[in-house]
C-alpha positions in Angstrom: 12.5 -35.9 12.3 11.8 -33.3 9.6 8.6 -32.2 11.1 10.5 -31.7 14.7 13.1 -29.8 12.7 10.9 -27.2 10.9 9.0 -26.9 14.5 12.5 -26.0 16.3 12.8 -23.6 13.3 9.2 -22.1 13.4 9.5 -21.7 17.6 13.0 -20.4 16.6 11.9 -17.5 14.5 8.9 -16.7 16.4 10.9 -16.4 19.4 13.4 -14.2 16.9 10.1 -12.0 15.5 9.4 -11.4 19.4 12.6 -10.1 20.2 12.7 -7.2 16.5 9.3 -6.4 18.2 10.2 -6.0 21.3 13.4 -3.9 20.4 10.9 -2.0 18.0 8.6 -0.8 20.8 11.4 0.1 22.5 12.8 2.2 20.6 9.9 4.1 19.6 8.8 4.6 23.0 12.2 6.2 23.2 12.0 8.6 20.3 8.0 9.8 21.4 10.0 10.2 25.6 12.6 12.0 23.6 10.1 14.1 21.6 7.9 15.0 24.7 10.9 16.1 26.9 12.2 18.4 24.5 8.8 20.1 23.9 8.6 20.7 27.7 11.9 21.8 28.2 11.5 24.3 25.5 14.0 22.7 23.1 11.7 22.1 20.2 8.4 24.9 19.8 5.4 22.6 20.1 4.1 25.3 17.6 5.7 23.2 14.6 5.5 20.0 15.9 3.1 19.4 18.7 3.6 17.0 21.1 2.7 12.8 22.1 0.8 13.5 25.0 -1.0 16.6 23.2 -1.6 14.6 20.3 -3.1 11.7 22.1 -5.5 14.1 24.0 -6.4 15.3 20.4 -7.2 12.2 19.4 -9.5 11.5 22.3 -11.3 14.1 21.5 -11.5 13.9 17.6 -13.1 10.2 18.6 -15.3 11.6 21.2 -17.0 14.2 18.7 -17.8 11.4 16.1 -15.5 13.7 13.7 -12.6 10.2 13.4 -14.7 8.1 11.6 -16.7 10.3 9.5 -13.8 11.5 8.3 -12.2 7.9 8.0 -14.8 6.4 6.5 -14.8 8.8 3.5 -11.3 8.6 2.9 -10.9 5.0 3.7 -13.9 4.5 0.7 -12.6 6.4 -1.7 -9.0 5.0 -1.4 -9.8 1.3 -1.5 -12.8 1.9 -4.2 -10.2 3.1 -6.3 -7.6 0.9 -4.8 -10.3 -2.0 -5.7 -11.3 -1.0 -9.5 -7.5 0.2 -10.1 -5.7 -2.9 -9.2 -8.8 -4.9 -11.3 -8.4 -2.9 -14.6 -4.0 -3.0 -14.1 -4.0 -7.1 -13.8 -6.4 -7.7 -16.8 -4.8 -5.0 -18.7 -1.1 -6.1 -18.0 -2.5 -9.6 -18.4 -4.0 -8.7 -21.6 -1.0 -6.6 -23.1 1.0 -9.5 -22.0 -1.1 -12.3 -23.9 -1.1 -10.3 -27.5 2.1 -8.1 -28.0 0.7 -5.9 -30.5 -1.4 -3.9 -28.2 1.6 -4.0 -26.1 3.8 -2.3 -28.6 1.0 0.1 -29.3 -0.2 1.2 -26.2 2.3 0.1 -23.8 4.2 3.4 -24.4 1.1 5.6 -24.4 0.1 4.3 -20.9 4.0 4.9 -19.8 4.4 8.6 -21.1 0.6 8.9 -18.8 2.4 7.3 -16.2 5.5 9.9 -16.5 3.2 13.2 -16.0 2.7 13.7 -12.0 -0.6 12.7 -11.4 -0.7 14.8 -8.0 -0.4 17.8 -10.4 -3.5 17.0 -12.5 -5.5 16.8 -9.4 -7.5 19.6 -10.2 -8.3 18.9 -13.8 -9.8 15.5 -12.4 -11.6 17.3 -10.0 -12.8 20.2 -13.1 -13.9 16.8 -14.7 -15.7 15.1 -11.9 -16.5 17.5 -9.5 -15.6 17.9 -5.8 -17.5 15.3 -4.7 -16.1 11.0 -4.2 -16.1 10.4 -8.0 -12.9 12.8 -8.7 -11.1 11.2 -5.7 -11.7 7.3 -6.4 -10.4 8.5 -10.1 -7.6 10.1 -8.4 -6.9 6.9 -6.3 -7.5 4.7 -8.6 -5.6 5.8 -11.6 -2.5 6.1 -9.2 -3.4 2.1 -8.1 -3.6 1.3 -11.8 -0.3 2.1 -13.0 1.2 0.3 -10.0 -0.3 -3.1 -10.0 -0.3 -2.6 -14.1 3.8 -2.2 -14.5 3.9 -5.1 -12.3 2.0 -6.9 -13.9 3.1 -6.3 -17.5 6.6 -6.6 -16.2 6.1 -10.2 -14.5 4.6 -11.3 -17.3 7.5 -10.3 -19.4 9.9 -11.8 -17.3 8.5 -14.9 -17.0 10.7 -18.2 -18.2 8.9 -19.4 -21.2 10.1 -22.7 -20.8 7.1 -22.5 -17.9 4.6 -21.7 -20.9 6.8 -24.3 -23.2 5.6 -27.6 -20.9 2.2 -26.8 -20.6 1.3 -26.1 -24.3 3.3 -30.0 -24.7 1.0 -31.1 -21.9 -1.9 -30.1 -23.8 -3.0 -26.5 -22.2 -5.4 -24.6 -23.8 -4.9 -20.6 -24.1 -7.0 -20.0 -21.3 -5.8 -22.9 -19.1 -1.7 -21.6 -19.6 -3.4 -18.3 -18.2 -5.0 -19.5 -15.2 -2.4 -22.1 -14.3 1.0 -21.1 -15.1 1.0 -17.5 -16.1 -1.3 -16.1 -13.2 0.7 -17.8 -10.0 3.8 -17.1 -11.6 3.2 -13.4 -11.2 1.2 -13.8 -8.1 3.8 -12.2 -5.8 5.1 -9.3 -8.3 1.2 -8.2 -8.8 1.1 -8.9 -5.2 3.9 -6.3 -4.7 2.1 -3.8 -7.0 -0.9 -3.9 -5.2 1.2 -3.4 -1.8 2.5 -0.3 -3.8 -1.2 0.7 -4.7 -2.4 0.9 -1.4 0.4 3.9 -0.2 -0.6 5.4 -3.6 -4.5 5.0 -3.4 -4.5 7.3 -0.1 -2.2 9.6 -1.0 -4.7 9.9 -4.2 -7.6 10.2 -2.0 -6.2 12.6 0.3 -4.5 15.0 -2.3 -7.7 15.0 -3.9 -9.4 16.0 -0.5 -6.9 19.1 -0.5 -7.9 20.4 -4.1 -11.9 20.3 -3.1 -13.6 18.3 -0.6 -16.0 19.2 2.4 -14.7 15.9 4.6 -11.9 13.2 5.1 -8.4 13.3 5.9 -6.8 15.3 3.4 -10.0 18.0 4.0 -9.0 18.2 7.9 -5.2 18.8 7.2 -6.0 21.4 5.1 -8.5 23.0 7.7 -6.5 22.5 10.8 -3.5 24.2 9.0 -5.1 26.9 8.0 -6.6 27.8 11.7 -2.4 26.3 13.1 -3.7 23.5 15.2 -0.6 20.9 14.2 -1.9 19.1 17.3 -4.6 18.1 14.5 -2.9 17.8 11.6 -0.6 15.2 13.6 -3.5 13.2 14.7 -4.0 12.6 11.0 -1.0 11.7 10.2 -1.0 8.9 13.1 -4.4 7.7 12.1 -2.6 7.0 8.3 0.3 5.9 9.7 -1.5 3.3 11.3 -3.9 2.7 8.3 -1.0 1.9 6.8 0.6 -0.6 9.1 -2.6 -2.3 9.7 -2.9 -3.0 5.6 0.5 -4.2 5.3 0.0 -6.9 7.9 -3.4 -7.4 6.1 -1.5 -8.2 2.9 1.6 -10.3 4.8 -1.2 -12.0 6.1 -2.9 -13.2 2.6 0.7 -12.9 0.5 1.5 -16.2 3.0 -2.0 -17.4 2.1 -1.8 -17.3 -1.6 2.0 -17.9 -1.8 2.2 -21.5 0.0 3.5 -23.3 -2.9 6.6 -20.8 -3.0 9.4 -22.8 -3.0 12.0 -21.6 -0.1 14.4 -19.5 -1.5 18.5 -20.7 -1.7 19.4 -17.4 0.1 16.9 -18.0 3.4 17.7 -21.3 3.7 21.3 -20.1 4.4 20.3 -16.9 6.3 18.7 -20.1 8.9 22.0 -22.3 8.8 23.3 -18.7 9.8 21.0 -18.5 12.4 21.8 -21.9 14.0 
């Protein structure tokens, strides 16, 4: 009975997710008819803005020249190198502050008034340091990834009910065990959350990086195609990031559901479905 309940539910919602997509294409396919006509009928200067069926020409023909995915592939590696090595150093470090409070007290301020000076504006002492090539943009990236999936971290860990930590030292866990078996899932979701953060923040490293010095990616092309006015351009590159960026969030909805199985279902969706009946 409880199985043909949750399948009613599941065929429920996905019937439900269907429907928000559906409504969601709609109404962008709107908003780009919208855009288009106005262009056309003079309303809007196509000299600021472009238009959808320019912009998808442009993209044709970025593809065609084998320009797309040299330029993707450079920013695309620099932002998840320093998405990768960034979200590494913030969990151990959180996970490390959290475990001895000394060096949290110590050091956990220092890394907060780094954290409070805009990173975009140090941009070009990064790349002074490292040069114009990939190193001074996957330190750009990364840094920016760091202090996301690190404040999570750190935070999770400090919010985390120590009657949880209680019952497993009475159990008989060891230091290490307490880590990898209570503290580590408990803050699975918030360092999951960070690392959701880190990925808008490791482009927008990568390509403001590209703008101070680069000779390819993203961030390079923007530059070049508004210095020459070709907006049809730079809005090809902002599509191709927009849907970078969709197409990683699904990635991580995808293995958030993976890793958070065990979540118990919250009090709050369970009456959002007796809503829903």
């Amino acid at each position: 009975m409880r199985q043909q309940t949750r399948a009613a539910r599941r065929s429920k919602y996905g019937r439900q997710n269907l429907a928000a997509l559906g409504i969601r294409v709609v109404i962008i396919a709107l908003l780009l008819l919208l855009w288009e006509w106005m262009v056309r009928s003079g309303r809007l200067s196509s000299f600021y803005t472009s238009y959808p069926s320019e912009i998808l020409g442009d993209l044709w023909d970025f593809y065609a020249s084998g320009q797309l995915a040299k330029h993707a592939s450079i920013t695309l590696q620099e932002a998840f190198t320093g998405l990768f090595y960034g979200s590494i150093i913030g969990v151990a470090v959180g996970v490390l502050f959290g475990q001895f409070r000394l060096l949290c007290r110590i050091f956990k301020p220092i890394v907060a008034a780094i954290y409070g000076i805009p990173q975009l504006t140090l941009a070009p002492v990064y790349i002074l340091w490292f040069g114009i090539g990939m190193q001074s943009k996957i330190f750009l990236a990364g840094l920016m990834a760091f202090f996301n999936v690190f404040f999570s971290t750190i935070g999770a860990i400090e919010d985390m009910e120590p009657k949880l930590i209680e019952s497993a030292n009475l159990l008989g866990a060891g230091k290490f065990q307490t880590l990898w078996r209570v503290v580590l899932p408990t803050c699975t979701p918030w360092i999951l959350t960070g690392i959701r953060t880190a990925v808008g923040s490791s482009l927008i490293g990568a390509i403001v990086g590209e703008y101070m010095g680069a000779s390819a990616g993203f961030g390079w092309m923007v530059a070049y195609a508004t210095s020459y006015f070709n907006m049809k351009r730079v809005m090809s590159c902002i599509l191709i990031l927009l849907i970078i960026g969709v197409a990683l969030n699904f990635v991580l909805d995808k293995i958030e559901g993976l890793l958070l199985k065990w979540r118990p279902e919250s009090a709050l969706s369970r009456n959002n479905q007796n809503l829903a009946k």
